[in-house]
Backbone as CSV, one residue per row, in Angstrom:
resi,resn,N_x,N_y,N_z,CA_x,CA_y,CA_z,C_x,C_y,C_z
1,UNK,220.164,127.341,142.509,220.152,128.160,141.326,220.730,129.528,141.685
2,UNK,221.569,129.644,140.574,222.080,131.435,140.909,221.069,132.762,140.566
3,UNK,221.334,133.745,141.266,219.845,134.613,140.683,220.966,135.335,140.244
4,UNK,221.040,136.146,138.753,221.817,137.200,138.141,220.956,138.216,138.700
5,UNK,222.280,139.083,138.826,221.833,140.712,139.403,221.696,141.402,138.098
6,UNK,222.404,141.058,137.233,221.937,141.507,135.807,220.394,141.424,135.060
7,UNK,219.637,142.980,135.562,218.273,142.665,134.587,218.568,142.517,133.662
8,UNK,217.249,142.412,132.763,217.893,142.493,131.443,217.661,144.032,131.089
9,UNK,216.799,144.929,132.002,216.500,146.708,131.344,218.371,147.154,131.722
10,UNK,219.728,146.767,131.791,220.968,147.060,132.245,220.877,147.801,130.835
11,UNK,220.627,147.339,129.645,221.085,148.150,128.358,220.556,149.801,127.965
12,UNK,219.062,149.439,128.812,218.356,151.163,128.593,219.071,151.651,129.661
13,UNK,220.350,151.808,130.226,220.474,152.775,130.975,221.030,153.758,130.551
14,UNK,220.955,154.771,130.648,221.841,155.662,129.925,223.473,156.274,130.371
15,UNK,224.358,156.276,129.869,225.407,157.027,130.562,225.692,158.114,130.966
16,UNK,225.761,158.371,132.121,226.154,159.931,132.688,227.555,160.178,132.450
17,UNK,227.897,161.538,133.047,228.770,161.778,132.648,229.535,162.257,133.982
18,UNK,229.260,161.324,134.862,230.102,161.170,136.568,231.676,161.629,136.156
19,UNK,232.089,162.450,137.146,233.728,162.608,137.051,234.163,162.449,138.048
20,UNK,233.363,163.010,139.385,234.206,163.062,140.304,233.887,162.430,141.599
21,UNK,234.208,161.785,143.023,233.419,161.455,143.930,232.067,162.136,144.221
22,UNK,232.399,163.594,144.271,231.108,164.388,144.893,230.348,164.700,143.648
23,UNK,230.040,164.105,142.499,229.074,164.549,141.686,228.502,163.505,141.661
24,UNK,226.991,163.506,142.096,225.853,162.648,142.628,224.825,163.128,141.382
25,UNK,224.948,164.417,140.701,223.788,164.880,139.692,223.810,163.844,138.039
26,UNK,225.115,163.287,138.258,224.692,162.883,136.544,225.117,161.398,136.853
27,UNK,225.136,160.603,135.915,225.376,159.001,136.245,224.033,158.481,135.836
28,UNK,223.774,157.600,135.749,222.730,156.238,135.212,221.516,156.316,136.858
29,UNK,220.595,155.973,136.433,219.610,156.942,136.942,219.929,156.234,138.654
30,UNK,219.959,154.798,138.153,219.819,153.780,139.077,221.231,154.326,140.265
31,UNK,222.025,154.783,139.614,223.637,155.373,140.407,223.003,156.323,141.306
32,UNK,222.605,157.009,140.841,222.197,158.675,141.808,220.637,158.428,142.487
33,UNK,219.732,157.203,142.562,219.198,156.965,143.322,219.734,156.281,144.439
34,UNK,220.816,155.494,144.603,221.611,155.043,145.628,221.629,156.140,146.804
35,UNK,221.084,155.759,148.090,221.793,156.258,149.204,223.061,156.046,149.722
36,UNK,223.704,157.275,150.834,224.613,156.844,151.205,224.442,156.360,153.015
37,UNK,225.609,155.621,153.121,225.443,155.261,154.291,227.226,155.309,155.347
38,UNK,227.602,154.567,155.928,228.139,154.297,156.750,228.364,152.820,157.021
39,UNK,229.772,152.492,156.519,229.490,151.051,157.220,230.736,150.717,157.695
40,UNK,230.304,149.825,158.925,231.746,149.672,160.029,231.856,148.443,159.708
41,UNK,233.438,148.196,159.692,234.248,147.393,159.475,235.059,146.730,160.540
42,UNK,234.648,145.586,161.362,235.481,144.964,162.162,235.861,143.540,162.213
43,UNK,237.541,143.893,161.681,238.001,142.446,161.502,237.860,142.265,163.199
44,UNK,238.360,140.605,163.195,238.625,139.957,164.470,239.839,140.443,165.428
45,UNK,241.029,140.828,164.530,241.820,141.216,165.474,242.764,142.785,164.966
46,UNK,241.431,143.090,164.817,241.803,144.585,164.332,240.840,145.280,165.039
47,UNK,241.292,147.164,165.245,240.632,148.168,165.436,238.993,148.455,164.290
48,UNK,237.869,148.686,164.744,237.023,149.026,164.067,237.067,150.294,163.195
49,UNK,236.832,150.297,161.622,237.139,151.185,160.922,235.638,151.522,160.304
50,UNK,235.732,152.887,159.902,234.472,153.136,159.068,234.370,153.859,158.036
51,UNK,233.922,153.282,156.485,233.468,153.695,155.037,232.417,153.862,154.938
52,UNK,232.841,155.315,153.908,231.279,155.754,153.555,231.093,154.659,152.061
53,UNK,229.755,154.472,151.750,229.514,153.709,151.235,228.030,154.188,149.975
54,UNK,228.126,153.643,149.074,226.638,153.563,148.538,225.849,152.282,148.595
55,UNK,224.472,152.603,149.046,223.887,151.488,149.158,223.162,150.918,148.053
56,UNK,222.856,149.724,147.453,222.433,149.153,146.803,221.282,148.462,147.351
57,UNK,219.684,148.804,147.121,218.906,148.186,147.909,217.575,147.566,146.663
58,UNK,218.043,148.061,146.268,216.878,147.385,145.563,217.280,146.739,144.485
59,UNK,216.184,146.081,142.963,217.067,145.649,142.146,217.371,146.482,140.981
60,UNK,217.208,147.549,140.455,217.926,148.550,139.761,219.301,148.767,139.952
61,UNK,219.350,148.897,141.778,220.421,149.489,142.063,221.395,148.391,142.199
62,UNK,220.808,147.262,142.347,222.044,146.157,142.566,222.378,146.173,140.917
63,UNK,221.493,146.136,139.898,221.885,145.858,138.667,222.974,146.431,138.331
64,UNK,222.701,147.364,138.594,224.054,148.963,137.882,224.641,148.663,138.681
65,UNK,225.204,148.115,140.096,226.640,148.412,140.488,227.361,149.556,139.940
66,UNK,228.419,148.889,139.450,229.474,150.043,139.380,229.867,149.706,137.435
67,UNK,228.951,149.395,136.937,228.543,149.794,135.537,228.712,150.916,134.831
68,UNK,229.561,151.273,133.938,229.622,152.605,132.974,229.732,153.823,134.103
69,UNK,230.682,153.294,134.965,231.202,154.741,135.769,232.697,155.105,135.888
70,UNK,233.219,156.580,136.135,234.924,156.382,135.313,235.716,155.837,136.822
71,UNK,236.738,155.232,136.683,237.140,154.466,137.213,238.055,155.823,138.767
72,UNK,237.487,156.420,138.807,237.712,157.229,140.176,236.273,157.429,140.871
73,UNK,235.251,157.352,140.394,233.959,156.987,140.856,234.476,155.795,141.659
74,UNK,234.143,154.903,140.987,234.970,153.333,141.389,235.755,152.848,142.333
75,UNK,236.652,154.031,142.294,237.740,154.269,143.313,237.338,154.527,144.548
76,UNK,236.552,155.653,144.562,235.945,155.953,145.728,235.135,156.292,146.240
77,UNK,233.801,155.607,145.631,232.674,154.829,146.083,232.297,153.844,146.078
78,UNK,232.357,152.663,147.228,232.407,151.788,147.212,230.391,151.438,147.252
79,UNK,229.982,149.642,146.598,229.053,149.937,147.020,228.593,148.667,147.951
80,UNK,227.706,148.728,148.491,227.044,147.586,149.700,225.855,147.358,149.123
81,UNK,225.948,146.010,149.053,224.832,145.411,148.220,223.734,144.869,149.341
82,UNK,222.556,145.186,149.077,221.734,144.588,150.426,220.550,144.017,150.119
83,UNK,220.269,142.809,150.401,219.361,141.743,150.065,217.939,141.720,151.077
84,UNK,216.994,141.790,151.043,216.060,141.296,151.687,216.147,139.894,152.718
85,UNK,215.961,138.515,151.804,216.504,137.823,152.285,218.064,136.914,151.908
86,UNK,218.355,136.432,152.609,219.535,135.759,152.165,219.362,134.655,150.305
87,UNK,220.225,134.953,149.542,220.247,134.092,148.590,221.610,134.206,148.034
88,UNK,221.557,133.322,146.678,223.187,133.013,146.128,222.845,133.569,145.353
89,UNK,223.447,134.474,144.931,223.761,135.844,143.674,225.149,135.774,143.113
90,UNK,224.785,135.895,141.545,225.713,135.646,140.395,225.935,137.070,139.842
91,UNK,227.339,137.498,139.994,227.828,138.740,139.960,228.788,138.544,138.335
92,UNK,228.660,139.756,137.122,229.237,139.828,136.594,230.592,141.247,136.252
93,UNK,230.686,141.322,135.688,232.339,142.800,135.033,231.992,143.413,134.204
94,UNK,230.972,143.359,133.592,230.759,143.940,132.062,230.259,145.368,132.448
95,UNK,231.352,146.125,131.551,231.248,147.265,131.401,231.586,148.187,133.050
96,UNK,232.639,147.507,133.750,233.074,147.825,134.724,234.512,148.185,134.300
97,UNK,235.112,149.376,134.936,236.679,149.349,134.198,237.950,149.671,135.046
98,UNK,237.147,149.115,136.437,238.718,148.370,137.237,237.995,147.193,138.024
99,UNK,239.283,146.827,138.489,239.428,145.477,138.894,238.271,145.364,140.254
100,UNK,237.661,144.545,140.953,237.075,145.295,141.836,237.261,143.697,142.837
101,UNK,237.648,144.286,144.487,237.550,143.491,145.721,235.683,142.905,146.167
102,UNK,235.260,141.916,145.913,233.832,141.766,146.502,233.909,141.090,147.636
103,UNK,233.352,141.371,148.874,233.100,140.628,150.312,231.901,140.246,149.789
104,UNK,231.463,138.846,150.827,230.441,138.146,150.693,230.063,138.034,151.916
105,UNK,228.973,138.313,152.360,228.252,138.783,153.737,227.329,137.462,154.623
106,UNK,227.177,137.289,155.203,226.244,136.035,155.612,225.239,136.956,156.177
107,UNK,223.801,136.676,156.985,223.030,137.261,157.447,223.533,137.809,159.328
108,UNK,224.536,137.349,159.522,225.004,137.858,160.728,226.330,138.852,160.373
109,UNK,226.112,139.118,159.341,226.935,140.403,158.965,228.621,139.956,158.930
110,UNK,228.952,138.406,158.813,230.057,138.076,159.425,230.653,137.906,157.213
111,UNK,231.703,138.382,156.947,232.106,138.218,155.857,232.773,136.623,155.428
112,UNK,231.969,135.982,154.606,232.220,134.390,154.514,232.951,134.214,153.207
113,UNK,233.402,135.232,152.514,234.360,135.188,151.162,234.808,136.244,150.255
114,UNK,235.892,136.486,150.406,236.196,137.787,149.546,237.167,137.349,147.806
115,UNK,236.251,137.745,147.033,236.788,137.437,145.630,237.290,139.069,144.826
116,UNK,238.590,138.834,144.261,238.799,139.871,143.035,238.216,139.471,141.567
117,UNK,237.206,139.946,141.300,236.832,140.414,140.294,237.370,141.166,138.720
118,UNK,237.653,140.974,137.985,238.075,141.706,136.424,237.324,142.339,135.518
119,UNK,237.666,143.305,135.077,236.641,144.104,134.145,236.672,143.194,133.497
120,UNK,234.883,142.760,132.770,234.902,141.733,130.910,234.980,140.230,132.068
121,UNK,235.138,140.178,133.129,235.234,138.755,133.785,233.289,138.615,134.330
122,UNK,233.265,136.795,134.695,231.899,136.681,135.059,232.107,135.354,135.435
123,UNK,230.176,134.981,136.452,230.801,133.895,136.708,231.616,133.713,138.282
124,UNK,231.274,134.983,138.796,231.700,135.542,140.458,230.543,135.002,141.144
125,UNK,230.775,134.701,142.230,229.653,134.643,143.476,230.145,133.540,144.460
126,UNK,229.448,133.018,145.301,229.815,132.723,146.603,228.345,131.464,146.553
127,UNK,229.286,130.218,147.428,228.308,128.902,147.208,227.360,128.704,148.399
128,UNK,227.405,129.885,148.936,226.874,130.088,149.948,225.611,131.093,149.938
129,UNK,224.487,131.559,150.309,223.574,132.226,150.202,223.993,133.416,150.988
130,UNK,223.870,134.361,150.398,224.574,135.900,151.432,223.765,136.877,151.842
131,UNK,223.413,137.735,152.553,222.465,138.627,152.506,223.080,140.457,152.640
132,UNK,224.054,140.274,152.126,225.066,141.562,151.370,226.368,141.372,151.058
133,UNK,226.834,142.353,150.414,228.112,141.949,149.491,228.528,143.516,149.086
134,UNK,229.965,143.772,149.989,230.410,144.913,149.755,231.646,145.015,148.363
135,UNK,231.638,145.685,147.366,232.614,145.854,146.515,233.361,147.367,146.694
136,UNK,234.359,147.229,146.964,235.336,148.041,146.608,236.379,147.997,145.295
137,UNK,237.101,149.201,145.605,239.029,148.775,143.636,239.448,147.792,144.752
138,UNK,240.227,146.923,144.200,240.668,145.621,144.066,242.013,146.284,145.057
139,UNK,242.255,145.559,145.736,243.535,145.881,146.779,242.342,146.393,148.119
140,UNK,241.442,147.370,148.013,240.932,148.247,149.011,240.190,147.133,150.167
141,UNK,240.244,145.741,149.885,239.615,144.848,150.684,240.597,144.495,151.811
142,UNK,242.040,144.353,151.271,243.403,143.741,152.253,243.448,144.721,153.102
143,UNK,243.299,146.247,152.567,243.847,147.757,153.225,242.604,147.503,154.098
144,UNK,241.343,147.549,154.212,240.635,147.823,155.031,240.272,146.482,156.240
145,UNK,241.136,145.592,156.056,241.589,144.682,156.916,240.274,143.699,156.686
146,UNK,239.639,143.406,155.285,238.716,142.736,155.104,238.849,141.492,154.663
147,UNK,238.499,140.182,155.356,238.619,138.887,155.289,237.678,138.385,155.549
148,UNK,237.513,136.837,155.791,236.562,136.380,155.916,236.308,135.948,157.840
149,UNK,235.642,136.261,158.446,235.275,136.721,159.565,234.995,138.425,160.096
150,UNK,235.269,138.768,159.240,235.320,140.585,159.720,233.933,140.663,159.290
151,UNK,233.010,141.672,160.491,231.997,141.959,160.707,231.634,143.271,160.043
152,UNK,230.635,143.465,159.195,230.148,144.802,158.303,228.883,144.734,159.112
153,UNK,228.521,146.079,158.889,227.493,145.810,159.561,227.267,147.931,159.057
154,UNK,226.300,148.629,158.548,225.436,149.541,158.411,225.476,150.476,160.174
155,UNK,225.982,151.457,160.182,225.144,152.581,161.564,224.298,152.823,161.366
């Protein structure tokens, strides 16, 4: 069975009025409770790289993703989705308004599927049980040399 990251409280959220990377004060409540973190990126036959990231840890914050935020938010804050334990999670687009790159994480941090995503698209996820899932804008997965074997992994 798929578990939707979509609560159903996604509609009481309210919209902020985010503009820029560094404005953390306004946005949907669940957005600006997100921490940030650090996460290293090592493909197999590449140099190790490292993004700052927002974390998604709980289920508020997985809900909102990147929900009703302007599409340079989007741009460049990526977020890392992080699971307790491993399961298969059903990812939707609604009310997202760019295209977005999702990695699919296994519990050894090893990336087992990377899908592009569409704003208004649904019906995303991985047949595999994951225990995180990084989204970046759509292209930012190839640039950061992200495939399936490249290791994420949190400092």
């Amino acid at each position: 069975m798929i578990v939707a990251l979509a609560a159903f409280g996604i509609a009481m959220l309210t919209r902020g009025g985010l503009t820029g990377a560094d404005d953390h004060a306004e946005g949907p409540q669940a957005w600006r409770s997100m921490e940030t973190a650090e996460l290293r990126i090592t493909p197999p036959d590449a140099p190790t790289q490292r993004l700052q990231v927002r974390v998604a840890d709980d289920r508020a914050e997985r809900a909102q993703g990147m929900q009703h935020l302007p599409a340079q938010v989007i741009r460049d804050q990526p977020i890392w989705f992080v699971f307790a334990e491993p399961r298969q999670v059903g990812w939707h687009m609604r009310n997202v308004r760019l295209a977005l790159d999702i990695a699919y994480v296994d519990a050894e941090g090893k990336v087992i599927g990377v899908e592009r995503m569409t704003p208004n698209g649904g019906g995303y996820g991985h047949e595999q049980p994951i225990a995180a899932a990084l989204e970046v804008a759509a292209g930012q997965a190839k640039r950061l040399g992200i495939r399936e074997g490249t290791q994420l992994a949190i400092d």
